[in-house]
C-alpha positions as CSV (number, residue, x, y, z in Angstrom):
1,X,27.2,35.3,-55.4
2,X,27.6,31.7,-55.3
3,X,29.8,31.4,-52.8
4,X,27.4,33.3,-50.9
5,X,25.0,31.7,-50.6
6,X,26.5,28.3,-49.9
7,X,28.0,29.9,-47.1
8,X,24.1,31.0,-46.0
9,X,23.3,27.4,-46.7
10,X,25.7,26.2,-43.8
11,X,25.2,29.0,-41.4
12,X,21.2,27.6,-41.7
13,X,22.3,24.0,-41.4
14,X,24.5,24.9,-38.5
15,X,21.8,26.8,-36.7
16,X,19.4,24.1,-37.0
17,X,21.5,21.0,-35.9
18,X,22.4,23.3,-32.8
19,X,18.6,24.5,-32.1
20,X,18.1,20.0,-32.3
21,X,21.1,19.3,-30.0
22,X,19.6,22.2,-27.6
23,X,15.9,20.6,-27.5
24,X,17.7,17.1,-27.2
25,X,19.4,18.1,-24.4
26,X,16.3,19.8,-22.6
27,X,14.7,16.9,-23.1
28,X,16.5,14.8,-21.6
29,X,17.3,17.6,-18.6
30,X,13.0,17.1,-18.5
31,X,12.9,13.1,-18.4
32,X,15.5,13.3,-15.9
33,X,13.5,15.4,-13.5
34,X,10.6,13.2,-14.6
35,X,12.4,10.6,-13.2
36,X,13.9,12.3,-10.1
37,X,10.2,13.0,-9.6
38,X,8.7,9.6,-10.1
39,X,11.3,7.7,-7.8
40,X,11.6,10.2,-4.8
41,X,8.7,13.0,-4.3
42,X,5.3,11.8,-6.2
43,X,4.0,9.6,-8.9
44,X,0.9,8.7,-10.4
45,X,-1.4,5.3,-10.3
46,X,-4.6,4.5,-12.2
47,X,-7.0,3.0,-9.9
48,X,-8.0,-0.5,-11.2
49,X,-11.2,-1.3,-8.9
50,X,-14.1,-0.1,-7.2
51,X,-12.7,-1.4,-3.6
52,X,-12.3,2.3,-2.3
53,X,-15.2,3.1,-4.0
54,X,-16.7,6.1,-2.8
55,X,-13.5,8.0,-2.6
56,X,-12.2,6.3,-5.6
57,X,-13.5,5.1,-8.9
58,X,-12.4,2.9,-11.3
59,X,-10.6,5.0,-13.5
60,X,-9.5,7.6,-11.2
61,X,-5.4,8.7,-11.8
62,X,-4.4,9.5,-8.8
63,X,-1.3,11.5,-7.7
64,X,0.9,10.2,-4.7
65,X,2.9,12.1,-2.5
66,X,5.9,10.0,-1.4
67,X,7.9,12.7,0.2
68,X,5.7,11.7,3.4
69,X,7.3,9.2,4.6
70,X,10.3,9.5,2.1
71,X,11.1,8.0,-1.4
72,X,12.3,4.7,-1.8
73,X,15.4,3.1,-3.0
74,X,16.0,-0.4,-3.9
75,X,17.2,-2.7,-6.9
76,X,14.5,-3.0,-9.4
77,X,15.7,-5.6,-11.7
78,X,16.3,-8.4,-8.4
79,X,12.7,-7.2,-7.5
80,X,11.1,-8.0,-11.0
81,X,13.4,-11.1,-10.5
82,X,11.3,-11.9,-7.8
83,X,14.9,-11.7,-5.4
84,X,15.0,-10.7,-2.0
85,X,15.8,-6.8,-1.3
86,X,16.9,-4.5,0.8
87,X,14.5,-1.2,0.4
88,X,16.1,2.0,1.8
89,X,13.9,5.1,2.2
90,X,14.6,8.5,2.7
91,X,14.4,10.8,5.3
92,X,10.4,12.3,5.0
93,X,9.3,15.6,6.2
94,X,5.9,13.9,7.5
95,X,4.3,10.9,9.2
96,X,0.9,8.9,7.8
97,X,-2.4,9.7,10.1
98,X,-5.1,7.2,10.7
99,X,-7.6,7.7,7.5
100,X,-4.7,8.7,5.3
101,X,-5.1,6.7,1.8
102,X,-2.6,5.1,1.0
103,X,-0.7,3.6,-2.2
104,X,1.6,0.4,-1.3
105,X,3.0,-3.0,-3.3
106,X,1.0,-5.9,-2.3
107,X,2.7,-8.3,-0.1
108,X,1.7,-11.8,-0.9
109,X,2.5,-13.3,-4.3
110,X,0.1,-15.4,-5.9
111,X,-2.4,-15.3,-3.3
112,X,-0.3,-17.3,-1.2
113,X,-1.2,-15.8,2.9
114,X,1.2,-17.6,4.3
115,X,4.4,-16.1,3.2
116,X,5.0,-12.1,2.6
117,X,7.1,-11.1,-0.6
118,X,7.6,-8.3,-2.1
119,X,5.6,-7.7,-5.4
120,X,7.1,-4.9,-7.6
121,X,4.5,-5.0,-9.7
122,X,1.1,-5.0,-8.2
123,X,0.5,-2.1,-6.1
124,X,-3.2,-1.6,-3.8
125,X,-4.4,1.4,-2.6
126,X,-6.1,1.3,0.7
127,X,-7.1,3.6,3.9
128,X,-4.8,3.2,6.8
129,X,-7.1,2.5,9.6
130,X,-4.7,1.5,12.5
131,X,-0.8,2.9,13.0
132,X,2.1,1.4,14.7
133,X,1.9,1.4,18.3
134,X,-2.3,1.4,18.0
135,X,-4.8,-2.3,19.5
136,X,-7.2,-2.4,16.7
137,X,-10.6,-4.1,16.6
138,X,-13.2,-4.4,14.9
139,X,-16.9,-5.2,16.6
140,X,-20.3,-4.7,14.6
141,X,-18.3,-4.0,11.7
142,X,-17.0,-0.9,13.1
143,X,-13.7,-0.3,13.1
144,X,-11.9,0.9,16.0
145,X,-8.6,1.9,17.9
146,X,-8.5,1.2,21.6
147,X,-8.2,4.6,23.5
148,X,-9.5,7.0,20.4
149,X,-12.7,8.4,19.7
150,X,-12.6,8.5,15.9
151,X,-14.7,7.7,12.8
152,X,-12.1,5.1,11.0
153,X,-12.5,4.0,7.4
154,X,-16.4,4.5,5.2
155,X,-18.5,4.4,8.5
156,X,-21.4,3.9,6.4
157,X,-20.3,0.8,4.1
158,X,-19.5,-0.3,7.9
159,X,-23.2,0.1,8.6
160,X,-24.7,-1.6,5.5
161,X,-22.1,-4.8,6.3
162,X,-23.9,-5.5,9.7
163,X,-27.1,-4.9,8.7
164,X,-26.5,-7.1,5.4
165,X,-25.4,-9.9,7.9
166,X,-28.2,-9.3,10.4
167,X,-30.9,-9.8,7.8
168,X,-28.7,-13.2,6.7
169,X,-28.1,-11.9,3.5
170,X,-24.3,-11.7,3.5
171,X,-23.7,-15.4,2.4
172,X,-26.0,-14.5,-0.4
173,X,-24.3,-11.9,-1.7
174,X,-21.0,-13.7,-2.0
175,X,-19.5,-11.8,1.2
176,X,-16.3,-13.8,2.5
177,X,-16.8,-13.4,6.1
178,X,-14.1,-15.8,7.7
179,X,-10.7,-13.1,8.4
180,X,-7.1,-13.4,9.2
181,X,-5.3,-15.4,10.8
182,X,-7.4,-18.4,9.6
183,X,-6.5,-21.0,12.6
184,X,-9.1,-22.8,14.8
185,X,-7.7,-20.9,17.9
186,X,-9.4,-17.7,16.7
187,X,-12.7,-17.3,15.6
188,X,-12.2,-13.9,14.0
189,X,-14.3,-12.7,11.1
190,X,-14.6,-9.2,9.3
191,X,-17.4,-8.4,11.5
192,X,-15.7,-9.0,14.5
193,X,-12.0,-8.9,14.8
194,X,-9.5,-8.7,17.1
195,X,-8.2,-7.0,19.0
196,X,-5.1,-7.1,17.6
197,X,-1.6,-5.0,18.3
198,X,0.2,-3.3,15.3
199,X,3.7,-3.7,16.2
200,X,6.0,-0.7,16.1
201,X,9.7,-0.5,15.2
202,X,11.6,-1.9,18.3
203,X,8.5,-3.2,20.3
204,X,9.2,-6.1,22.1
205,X,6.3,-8.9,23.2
206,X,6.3,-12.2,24.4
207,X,6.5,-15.2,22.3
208,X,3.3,-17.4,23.1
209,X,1.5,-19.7,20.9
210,X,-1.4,-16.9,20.0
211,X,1.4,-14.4,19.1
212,X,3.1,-16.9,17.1
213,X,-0.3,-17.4,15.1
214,X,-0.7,-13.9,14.8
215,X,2.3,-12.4,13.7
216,X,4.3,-15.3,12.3
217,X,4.1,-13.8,8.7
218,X,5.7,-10.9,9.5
219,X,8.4,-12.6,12.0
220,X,9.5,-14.7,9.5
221,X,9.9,-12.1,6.7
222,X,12.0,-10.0,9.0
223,X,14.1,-12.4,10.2
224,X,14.2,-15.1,6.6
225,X,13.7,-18.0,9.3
226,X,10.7,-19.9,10.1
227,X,9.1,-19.7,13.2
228,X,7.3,-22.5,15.2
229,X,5.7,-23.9,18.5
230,X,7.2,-27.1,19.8
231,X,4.8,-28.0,23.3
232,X,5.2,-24.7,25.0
233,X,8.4,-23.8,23.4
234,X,8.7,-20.9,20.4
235,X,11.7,-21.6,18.4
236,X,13.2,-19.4,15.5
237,X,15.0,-21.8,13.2
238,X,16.6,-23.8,15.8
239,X,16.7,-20.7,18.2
240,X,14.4,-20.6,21.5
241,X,12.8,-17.7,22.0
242,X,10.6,-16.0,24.9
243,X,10.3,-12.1,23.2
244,X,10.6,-10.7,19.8
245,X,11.8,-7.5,19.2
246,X,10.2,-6.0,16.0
247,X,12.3,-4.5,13.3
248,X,9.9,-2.7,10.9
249,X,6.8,-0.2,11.5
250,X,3.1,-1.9,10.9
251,X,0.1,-0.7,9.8
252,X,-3.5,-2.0,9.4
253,X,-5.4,-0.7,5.8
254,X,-9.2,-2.0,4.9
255,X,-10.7,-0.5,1.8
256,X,-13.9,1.5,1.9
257,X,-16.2,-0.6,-0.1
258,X,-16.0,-2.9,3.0
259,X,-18.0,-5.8,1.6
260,X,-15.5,-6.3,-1.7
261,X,-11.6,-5.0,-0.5
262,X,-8.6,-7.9,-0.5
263,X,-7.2,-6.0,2.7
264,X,-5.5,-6.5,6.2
265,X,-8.9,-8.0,7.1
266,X,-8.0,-11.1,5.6
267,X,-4.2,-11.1,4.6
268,X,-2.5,-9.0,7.9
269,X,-0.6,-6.2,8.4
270,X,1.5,-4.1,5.9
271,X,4.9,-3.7,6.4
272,X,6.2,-0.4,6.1
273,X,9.2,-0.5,3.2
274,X,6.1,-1.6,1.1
275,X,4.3,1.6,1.4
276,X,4.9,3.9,-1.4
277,X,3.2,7.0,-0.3
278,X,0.1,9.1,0.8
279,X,-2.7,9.6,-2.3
280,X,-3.5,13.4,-2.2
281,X,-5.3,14.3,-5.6
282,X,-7.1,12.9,-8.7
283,X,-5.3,14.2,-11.6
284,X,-7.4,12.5,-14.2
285,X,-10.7,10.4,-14.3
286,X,-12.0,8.5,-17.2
287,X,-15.4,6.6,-17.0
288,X,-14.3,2.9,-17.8
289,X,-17.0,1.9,-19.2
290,X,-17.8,5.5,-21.9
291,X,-14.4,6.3,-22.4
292,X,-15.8,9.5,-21.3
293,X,-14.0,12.0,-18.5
294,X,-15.2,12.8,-15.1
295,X,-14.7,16.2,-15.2
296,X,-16.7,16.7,-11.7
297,X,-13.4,14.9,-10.1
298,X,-10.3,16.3,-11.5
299,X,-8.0,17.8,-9.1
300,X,-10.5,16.1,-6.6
301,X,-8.7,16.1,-3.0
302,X,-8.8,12.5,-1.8
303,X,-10.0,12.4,2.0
């Protein structure tokens, strides 16, 4: 009888460390899907700020969809090391439209403008107002694309900006008006800007001094050189040169609380490898400031 029931003791032991090793192992089969998930198809941000505020709050979790333009693929511990890195992305089954929001690494460290690095760990989420290939402007505050009749960006917020600074009230309010590229030979501010081209993958313009102003950051993060006017002469490093043919895909993204968004108003265009993907839905949204859940915008389809 004894014997028994050791033997019943061992069968139960037995059954239970293989009913652990079983949930171990779906666990980790979960977390690696998880995973798969996170790094190629879709992942999930917590929206910091009310700079896209009224499409997002403070607060909102918001899912991205990165199959768009295809997951990316680079070396996360040179990036956190602050290295330079070579970002490859996937094939995607889709292409970003102007008014798509968007989810992307910021790409200026430290507030320093001049100079565009890749920073793993601070991401923005703006609205892509202008696409490769597209002259953007922006007069009255409006935004617009040369040759297409669209609303672009929170028309209204657009609306209450000029009327803010034709009552003289914008300096009052703390509004920084003065925009990219901050040199004498423009006079560009967020009210009226441009126009400007977003450069496409293998477009090729003329190297004059305005270009040079304009599109130096980018240049010079392509090509890790430094680009300069000597007279009427552009060099590259010690390299003359009369055209530049781009390597990378631009884009132009402003936020929809127009009077309070750090965007390509006053730092330039986004490459991009630094775009992580479209935002489709709010998943979650907690009121910052009572704890308390939004249940009015879960599942909320971000437009």
């Amino acid at each position: 009888m004894q014997n028994s029931n050791n033997s019943h003791t061992k069968r139960s032991f037995g059954w239970y460390l293989d009913k652990i090793l079983n949930l171990f192992l779906m666990l980790c089969v979960v977390a690696l899907i998880w995973i798969f998930l996170q790094v190629l198809c879709i992942a999930t941000f917590k929206i910091p700020s009310d700079s896209m505020e009224p499409t997002l709050l403070a607060g909102d979790k918001i899912l991205v969809n990165k199959g768009v333009m295809g997951g990316r693929l680079f070396n996360v511990w040179d990036a956190l090391e602050g290295k330079d890195i070579h970002i490859y992305r996937l094939p995607g089954f889709g292409k970003l439209k102007r008014n798509d929001v968007i989810v992307f690494n910021f790409p200026y460290h430290k507030q320093r403008w001049d100079s565009i690095a890749f920073d793993v760990m601070k991401y923005y989420v703006k609205r892509c107002v202008a696409l490769p290939g597209d002259t953007f402007e922006i007069k009255d505050a409006r935004y617009k694309v040369r040759g297409k009749d669209i609303y672009l960006g929170n028309v209204k917020a657009q609306e209450t900006l000029i009327d803010l600074v034709k009552r003289g009230k914008a300096e009052e309010l703390g509004i920084v008006m003065r925009g990219y590229p901050y040199n004498s030979v423009f006079t560009w501010d967020i009210v009226n800007f441009g126009p400007v081209y977003i450069p496409a993958k293998g477009d090729n313009l003329k190297m004059d001094p305005m270009h040079v102003i304009l599109y130096k950051n980018i240049i010079e993060w392509e090509q890790q050189k430094k680009l300069f006017v000597r007279g009427d002469t552009v060099l590259l490093n010690d390299s003359v040169i009369q055209t530049y043919c781009f390597i990378e895909n631009y884009y132009f993204v402003a936020g929809d609380k127009v009077m309070n968004s750090q965007d390509s108003r006053y730092w330039g265009l986004l490459p991009e490898p630094f775009i992580v993907g479209k935002a489709v839905r709010i998943w979650k949204s907690v009121d910052n400031n009572t704890d308390r859940i939004r249940w009015n915008r879960i599942f909320k389809k971000i437009e």
